[in-house]
C-alpha positions as CSV (number, residue, x, y, z in Angstrom):
1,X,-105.0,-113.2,33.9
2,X,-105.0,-114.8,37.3
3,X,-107.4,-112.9,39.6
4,X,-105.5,-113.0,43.0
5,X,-106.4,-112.2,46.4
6,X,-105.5,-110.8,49.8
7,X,-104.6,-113.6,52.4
8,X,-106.6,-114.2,54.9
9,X,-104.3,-116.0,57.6
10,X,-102.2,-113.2,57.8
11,X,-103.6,-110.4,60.3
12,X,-101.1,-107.5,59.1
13,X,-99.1,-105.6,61.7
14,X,-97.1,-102.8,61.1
15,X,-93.2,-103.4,61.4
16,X,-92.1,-99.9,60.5
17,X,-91.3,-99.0,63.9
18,X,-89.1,-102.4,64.7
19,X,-85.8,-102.9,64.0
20,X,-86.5,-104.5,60.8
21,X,-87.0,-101.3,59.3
22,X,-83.3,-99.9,60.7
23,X,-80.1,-100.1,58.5
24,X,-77.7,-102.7,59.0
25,X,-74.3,-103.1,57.5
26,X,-74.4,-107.0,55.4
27,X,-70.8,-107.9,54.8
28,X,-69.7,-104.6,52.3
29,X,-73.0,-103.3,51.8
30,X,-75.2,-101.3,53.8
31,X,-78.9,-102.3,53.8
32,X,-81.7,-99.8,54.1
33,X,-83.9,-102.9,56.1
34,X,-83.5,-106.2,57.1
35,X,-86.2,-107.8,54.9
36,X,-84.6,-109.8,53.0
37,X,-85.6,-112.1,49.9
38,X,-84.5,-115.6,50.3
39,X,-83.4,-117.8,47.6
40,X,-86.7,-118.9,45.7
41,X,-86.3,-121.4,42.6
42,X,-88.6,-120.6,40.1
43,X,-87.6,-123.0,37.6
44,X,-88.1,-120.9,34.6
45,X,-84.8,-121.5,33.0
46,X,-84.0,-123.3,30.1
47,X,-81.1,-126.0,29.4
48,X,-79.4,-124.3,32.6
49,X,-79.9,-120.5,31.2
50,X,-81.4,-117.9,33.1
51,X,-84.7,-116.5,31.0
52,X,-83.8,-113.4,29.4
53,X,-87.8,-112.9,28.7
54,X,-88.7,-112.8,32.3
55,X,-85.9,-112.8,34.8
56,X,-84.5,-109.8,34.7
57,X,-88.0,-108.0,34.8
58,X,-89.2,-110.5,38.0
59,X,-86.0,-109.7,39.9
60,X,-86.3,-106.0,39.4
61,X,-89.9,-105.7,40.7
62,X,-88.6,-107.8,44.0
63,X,-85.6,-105.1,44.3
64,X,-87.8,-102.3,44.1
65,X,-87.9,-100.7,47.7
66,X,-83.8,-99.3,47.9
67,X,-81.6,-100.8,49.9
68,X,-83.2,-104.5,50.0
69,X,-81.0,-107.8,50.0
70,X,-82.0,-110.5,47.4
71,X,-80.5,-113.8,47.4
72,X,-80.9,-115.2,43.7
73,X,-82.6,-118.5,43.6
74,X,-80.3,-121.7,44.2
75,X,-77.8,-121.6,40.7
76,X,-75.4,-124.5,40.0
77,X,-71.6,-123.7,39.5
78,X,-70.6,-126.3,37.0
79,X,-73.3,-128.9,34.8
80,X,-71.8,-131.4,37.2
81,X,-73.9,-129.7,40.1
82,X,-77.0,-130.1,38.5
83,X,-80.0,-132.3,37.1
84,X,-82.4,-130.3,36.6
85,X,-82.4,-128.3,33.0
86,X,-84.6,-125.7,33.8
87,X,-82.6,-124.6,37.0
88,X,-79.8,-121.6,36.2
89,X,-76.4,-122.2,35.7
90,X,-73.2,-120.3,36.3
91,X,-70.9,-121.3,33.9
92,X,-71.2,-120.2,30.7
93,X,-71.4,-116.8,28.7
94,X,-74.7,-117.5,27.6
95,X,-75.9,-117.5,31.6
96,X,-73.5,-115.1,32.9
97,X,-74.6,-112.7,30.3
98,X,-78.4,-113.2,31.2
99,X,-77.1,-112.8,35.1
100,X,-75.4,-109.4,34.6
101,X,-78.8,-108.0,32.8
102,X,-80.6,-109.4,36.1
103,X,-77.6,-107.6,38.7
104,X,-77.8,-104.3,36.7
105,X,-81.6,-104.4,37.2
106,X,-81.1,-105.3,41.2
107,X,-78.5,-102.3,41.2
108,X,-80.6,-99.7,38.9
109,X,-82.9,-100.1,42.0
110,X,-80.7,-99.1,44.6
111,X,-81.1,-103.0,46.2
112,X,-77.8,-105.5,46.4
113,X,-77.7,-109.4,45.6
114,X,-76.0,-112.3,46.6
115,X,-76.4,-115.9,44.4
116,X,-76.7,-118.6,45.9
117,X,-74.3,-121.8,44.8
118,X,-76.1,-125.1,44.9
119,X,-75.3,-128.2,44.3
120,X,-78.2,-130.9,44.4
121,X,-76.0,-133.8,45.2
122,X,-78.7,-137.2,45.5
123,X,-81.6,-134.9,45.3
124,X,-80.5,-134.5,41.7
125,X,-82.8,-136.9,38.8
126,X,-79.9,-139.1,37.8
127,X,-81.7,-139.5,34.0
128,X,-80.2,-136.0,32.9
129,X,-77.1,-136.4,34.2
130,X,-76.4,-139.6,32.7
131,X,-77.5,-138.0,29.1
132,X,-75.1,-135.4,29.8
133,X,-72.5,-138.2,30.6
134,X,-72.5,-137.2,34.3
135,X,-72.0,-138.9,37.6
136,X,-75.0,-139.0,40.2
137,X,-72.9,-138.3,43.3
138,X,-73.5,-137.5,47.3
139,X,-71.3,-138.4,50.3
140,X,-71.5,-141.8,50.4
141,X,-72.0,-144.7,47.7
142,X,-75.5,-146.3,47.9
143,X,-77.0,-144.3,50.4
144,X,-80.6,-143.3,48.3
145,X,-82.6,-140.8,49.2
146,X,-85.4,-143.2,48.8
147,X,-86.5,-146.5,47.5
148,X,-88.0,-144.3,44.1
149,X,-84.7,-142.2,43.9
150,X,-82.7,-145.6,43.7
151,X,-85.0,-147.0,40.9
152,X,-84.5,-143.7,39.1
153,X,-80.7,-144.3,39.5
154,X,-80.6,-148.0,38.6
155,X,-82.8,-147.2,35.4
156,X,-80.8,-144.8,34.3
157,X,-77.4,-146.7,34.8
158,X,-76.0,-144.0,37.1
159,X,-76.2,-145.4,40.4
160,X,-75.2,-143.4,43.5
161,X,-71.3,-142.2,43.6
162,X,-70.2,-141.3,47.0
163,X,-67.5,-138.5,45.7
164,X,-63.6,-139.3,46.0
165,X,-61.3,-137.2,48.0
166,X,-59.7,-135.8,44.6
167,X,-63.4,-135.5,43.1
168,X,-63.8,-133.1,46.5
169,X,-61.0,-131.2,45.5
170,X,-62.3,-130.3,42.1
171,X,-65.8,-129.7,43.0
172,X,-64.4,-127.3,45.7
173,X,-62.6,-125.4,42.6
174,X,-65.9,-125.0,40.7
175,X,-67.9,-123.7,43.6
176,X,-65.0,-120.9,43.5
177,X,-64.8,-120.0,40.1
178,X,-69.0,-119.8,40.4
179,X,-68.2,-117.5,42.9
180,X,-65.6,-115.6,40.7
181,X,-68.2,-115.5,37.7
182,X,-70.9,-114.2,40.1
183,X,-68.7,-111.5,41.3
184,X,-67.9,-110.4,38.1
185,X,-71.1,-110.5,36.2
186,X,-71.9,-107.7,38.8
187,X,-73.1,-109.3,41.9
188,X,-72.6,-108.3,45.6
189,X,-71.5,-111.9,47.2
190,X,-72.6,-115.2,47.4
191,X,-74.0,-117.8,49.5
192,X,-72.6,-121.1,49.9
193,X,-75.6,-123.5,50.4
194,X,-75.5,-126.1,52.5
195,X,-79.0,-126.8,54.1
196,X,-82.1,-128.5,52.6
197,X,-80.8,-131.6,52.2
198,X,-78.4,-131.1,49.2
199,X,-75.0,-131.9,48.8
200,X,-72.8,-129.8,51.5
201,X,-75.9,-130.8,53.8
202,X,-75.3,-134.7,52.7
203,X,-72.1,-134.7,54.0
204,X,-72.9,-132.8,57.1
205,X,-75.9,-135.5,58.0
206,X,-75.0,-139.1,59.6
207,X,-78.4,-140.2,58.0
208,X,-76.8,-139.6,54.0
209,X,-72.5,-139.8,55.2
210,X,-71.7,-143.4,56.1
211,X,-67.7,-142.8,55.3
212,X,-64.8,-143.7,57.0
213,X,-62.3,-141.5,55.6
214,X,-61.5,-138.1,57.2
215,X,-64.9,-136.7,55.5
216,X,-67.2,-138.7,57.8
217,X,-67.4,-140.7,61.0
218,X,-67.0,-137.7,63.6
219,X,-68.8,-134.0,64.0
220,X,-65.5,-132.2,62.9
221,X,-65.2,-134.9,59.7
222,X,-68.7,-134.8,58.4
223,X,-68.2,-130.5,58.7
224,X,-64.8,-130.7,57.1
225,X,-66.4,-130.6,53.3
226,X,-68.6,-127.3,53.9
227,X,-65.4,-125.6,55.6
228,X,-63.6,-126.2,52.8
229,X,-66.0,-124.4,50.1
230,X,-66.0,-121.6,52.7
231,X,-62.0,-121.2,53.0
232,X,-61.4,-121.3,49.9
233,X,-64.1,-118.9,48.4
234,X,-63.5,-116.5,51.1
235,X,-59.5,-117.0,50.0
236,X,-61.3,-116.1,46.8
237,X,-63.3,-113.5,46.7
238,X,-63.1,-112.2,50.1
239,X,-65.0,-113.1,53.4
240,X,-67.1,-110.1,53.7
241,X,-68.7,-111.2,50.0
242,X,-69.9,-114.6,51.6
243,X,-72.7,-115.9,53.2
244,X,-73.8,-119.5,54.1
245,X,-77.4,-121.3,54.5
246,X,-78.0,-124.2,57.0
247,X,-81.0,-125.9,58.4
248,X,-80.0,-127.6,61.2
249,X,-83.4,-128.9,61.9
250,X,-84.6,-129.8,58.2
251,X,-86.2,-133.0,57.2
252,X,-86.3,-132.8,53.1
253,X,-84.1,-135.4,51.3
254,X,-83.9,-137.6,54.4
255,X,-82.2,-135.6,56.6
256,X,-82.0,-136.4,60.6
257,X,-83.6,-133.3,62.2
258,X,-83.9,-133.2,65.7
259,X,-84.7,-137.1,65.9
260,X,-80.7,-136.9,65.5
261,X,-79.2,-136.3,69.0
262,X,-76.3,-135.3,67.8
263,X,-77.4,-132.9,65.2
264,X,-77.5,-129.1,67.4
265,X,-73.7,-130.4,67.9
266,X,-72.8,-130.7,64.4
267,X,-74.4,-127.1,63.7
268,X,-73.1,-125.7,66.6
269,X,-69.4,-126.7,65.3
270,X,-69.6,-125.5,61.8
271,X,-71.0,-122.4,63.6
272,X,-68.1,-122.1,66.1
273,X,-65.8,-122.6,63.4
274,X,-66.9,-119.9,61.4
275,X,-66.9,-117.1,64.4
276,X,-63.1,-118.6,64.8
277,X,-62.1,-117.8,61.4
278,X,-64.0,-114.5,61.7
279,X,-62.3,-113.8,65.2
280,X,-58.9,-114.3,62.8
281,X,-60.3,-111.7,60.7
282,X,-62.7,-113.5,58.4
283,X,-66.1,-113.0,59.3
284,X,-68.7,-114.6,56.7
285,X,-71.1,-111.4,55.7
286,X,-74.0,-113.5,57.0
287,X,-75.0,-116.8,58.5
288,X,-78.3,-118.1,57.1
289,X,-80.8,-120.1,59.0
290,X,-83.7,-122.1,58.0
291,X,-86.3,-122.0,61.2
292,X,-87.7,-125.7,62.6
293,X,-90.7,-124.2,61.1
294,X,-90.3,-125.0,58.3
295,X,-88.2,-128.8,58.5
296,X,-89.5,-129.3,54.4
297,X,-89.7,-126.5,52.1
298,X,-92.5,-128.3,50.2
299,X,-95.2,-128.6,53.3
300,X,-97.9,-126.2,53.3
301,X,-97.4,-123.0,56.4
302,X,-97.6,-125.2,59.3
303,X,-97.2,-128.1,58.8
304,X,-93.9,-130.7,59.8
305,X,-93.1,-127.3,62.6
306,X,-90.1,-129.0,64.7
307,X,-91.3,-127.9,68.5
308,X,-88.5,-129.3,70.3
309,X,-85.3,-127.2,69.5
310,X,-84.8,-123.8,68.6
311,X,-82.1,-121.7,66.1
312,X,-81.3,-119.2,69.2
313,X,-77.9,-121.5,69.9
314,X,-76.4,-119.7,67.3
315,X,-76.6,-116.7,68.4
316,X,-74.2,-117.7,71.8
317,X,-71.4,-118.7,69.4
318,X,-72.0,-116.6,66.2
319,X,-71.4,-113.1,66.8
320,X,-72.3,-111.8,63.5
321,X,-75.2,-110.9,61.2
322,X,-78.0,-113.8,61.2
323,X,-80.9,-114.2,58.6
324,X,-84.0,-116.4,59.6
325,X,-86.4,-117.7,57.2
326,X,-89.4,-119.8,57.2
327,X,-93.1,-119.2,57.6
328,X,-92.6,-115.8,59.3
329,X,-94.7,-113.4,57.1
330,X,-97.6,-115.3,58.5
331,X,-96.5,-114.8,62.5
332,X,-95.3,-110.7,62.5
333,X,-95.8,-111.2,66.4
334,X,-92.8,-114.2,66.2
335,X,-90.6,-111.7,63.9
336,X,-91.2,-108.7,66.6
337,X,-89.9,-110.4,68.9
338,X,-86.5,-112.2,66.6
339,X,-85.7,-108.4,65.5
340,X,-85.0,-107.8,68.8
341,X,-82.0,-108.9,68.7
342,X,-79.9,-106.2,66.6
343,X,-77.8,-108.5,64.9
344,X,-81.5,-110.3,62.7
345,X,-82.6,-110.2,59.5
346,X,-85.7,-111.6,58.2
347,X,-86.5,-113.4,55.0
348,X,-90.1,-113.5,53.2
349,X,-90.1,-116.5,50.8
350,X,-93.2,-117.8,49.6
351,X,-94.8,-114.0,50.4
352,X,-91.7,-111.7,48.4
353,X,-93.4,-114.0,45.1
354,X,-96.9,-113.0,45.6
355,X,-95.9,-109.5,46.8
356,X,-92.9,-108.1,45.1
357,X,-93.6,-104.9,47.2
358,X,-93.4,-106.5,50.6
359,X,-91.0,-104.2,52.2
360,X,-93.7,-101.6,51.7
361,X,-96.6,-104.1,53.1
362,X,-94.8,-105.3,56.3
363,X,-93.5,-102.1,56.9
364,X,-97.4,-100.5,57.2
365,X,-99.1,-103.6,57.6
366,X,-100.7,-103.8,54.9
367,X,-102.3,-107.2,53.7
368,X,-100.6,-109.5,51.7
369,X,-101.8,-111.2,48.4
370,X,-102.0,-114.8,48.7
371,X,-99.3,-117.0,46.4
372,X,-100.6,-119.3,44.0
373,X,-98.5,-122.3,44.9
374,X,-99.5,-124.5,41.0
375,X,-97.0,-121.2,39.5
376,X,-94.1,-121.7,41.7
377,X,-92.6,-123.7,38.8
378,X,-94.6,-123.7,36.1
379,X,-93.0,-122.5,33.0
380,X,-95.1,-119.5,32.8
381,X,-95.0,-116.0,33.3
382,X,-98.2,-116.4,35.7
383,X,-97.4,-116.8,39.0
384,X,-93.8,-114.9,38.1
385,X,-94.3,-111.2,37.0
386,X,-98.1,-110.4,37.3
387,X,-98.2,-110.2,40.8
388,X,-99.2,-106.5,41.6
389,X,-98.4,-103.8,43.9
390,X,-100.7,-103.2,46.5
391,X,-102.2,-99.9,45.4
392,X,-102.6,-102.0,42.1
393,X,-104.2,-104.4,44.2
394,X,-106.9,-102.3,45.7
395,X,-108.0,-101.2,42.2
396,X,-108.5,-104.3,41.2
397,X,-110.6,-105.1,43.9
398,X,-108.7,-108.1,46.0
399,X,-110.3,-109.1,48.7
400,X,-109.4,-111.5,51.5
């Protein structure tokens, strides 16, 4: 067994008396806190099936503290949303079974979830999908992530397919029946993601859509693709059971960022839209936002921090709930002062894996045990369910 230990970046501050530790009403649910868990892939599936060994039992321990909101990690709605096998799925009874086990767990603990529906778009490895007789598709033809990602394609014989209008069509109908499934395998909503450079993102982004047709070209064009998944899964399943993820300033998979001048105007559009639909009675449970902090999920705490723009323009159109995320367990002084705002909620990533009782820790200020970032996704359940409690912790002797 791993020996981990406290971190010592992290000098703890108590939150308890913030508004991070007051109630707040999320869509149809009422949250004890507002420390949320973001979505995390782990990677521990197998052929697209959530594992029954360990899932349920890591979700659980993360949903221990009543009343906390868990995003599931990233899932995809249909096989044609994927490439990776040993992401989950959301499609068949085999994973919708698994995923019902995992939602009772969440729900035995008094805690609520949301699944996230993802759909890699170029970021996926095109070698699985062809096996699986699948297209490798983003908004435009041609358009490669990178000079590697197009080799992987060409070897493969699946080169880049930018998707048809009709091919938009049906993928919007998949992401709704994974919203369906979700919802009645037991979970609480869903969040539509479209940040991180994966497909909804890939149309939002001049850098990945060079069309011409009504999905590209202008701000309202390039949005028109991630306003459809949202219409018609809120027609669906109901808007108060849906949440979306964007990261306006995010770098990974070759997006713009703030070198694109442009970019705070396409966010600030799909934002706008959004309040207007929930103005018309239709208000998204949540809007999601990945801080400049973090512009690529894979640096180290720190590193690639975008300086030069800020998420607080959503706030002036969106009047709603907001969840920020990235690299704030290690800056409680920057969350003090984001909680502020009544309407916040803050996600832990990398810290809710190493500390599955960090409600309890930022709440007292209590350290927090440092992640073991070789586990993330390593088919293991090291670096997945033996992370202990604090009190556990102390007996073991962790030190920072």
């Amino acid at each position: 067994m791993p020996q981990y230990k406290f971190d010592s970046r992290v000098k703890p501050q108590a939150l308890g008396d913030t508004n991070l530790f007051k109630p707040i009403k999320v869509g149809d649910v009422e949250l004890a806190h507002r420390v949320v868990m973001p979505p995390l892939t782990r990677m521990r599936a197998t052929k697209n099936v959530p594992s029954k060994q360990w899932a349920p039992d890591y979700y659980a321990q993360r949903a221990q503290r009543p009343g906390t909101l868990i995003i599931t990690e990233a899932s995809f709605p249909a096989p044609r949303f994927g490439g990776y096998d040993d992401a989950p799925g959301l499609w068949s009874k085999e994973q919708l079974d698994i995923w019902k086990e995992i939602f009772n767990r969440i729900h035995e603990k008094k805690s609520f979830v949301y699944v996230q529906l993802w759909n890699l778009g170029r970021q996926a490895d095109p070698a699985p999908l062809a096996r699986d007789g699948l297209p490798y598709v983003s908004a435009s033809d041609g358009v490669y992530m990178s000079k590697e990602q197009e080799e992987n394609a060409i070897k493969a014989n699946n080169p880049q397919h930018g998707l048809t209008k009709d091919e938009i069509k049906e993928y919007v109908k998949e992401f709704v029946q994974a919203a369906k499934n979700s919802l009645e395998a037991g979970a609480d909503g869903v969040e539509i993601h479209s940040a991180n450079g994966y497909l909804l993102n890939q149309f939002l982004d001049p850098m990945s859509n060079k069309r011409t047709d009504e999905y590209g070209g202008s701000i309202e064009n390039r949005a028109r693709f991630t306003l459809e998944v949202v219409d018609a899964i809120v027609e669906a399943v109901g808007a108060s059971k849906v949440g979306i993820r964007l990261s306006p300033y995010g770098v990974f998979g070759t997006m713009s960022g703030g070198q694109e001048p442009e970019i705070v105007a396409q966010y600030a559009y799909v934002v706008g839209e959004l309040e207007r639909r929930a103005k018309e009675g239709k208000r998204l449970s949540f809007i999601h936002l990945v801080e400049p902090r973090v512009t690529n999920p894979f640096n180290p705490e720190g590193e690639g921090v975008y300086t030069e723009g800020s998420n607080d323009f959503v706030y002036s159109i969106w009047k709603g709930a907001v969840v920020r995320a990235g690299d704030l367990a290690l800056h409680p002084e920057i969350v003090k002062d984001m909680v502020k705002d009544n309407r916040t909620l803050i996600a832990y990533g990398r810290f809710f894996i190493s500390n599955p009782d960090i409600v309890d820790r930022v709440e007292k200020g209590l350290p927090l045990t440092a992640y073991d970032r070789n586990t993330f996704y390593a088919p293991t359940s090291e670096g997945y369910l033996d992370y202990p409690n604090y009190d556990e912790c102390v007996k073991q002797g962790y030190t920072a």
